[in-house]
C-alpha angles and dihedrals in degrees: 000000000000112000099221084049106057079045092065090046094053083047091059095039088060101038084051086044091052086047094062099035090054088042091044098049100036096055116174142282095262087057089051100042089052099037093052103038147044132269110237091168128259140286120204101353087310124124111242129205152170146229131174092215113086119264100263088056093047087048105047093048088051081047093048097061089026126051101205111209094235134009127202119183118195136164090265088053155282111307112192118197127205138155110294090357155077135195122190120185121201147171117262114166114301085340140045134260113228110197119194121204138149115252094264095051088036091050091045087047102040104044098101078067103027099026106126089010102071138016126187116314086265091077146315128310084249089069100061085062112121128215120294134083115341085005095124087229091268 
């Protein structure tokens, strides 16, 4: 065999072996969220839990081994966005109140806080806009 060859293939072995290492430790933020808190139950096909710590620290630590990919804090609480999911984090009592969803149900749960603001993971709210006035002809 070639040396530079078998070089290239060592290389790929590595870079495939880092993939699923990475893929395998840093798990999701549906792992996080189920492993660290407590099932309450669910709303609208939502998985609901619990935490006795208020909803900025809960966030902040989901935040903290997850990146969302994007983040909107209102009154009513802290809503975290990433691919495939949504996180709200709200106050409930002493505690917070963590509420799981995948982006369709999130996005149907937390308009009344996103709404405008996000759309689904495959572009902003803006892009679902139809002809008209103001439409931007798309």
């Amino acid at each position: 065999m070639n040396p530079r060859r078998g070089l290239a293939l060592g290389l790929i072995a590595v870079g495939v072996l880092g993939i699923v290492l990475t893929l395998a430790t840093t798990g999701s933020v549906r792992g996080y969220v189920k492993d660290h808190y407590t099932r309450a139950g669910s709303q609208g096909g939502a998985e609901v839990y619990r935490s006795s710590q208020p909803p900025a620290k809960v966030a902040a630590d989901i935040q903290r081994e997850h990146e969302p990919a994007d983040r909107r804090v209102t009154p009513e609480g802290i809503f975290l966005r990433y691919r495939g999911d949504y996180v709200g984090v709200q106050p409930d009592g002493r505690g917070s109140r963590i509420t799981l969803a995948d982006e369709n149900r999130g996005y149907g749960l937390f308009y009344p806080y996103v709404g405008g603001y996000w759309g689904t993971y495959s572009g902003p709210a803006e892009s679902f806009r139809g002809g008209g006035p103001g439409g931007g002809g798309k």
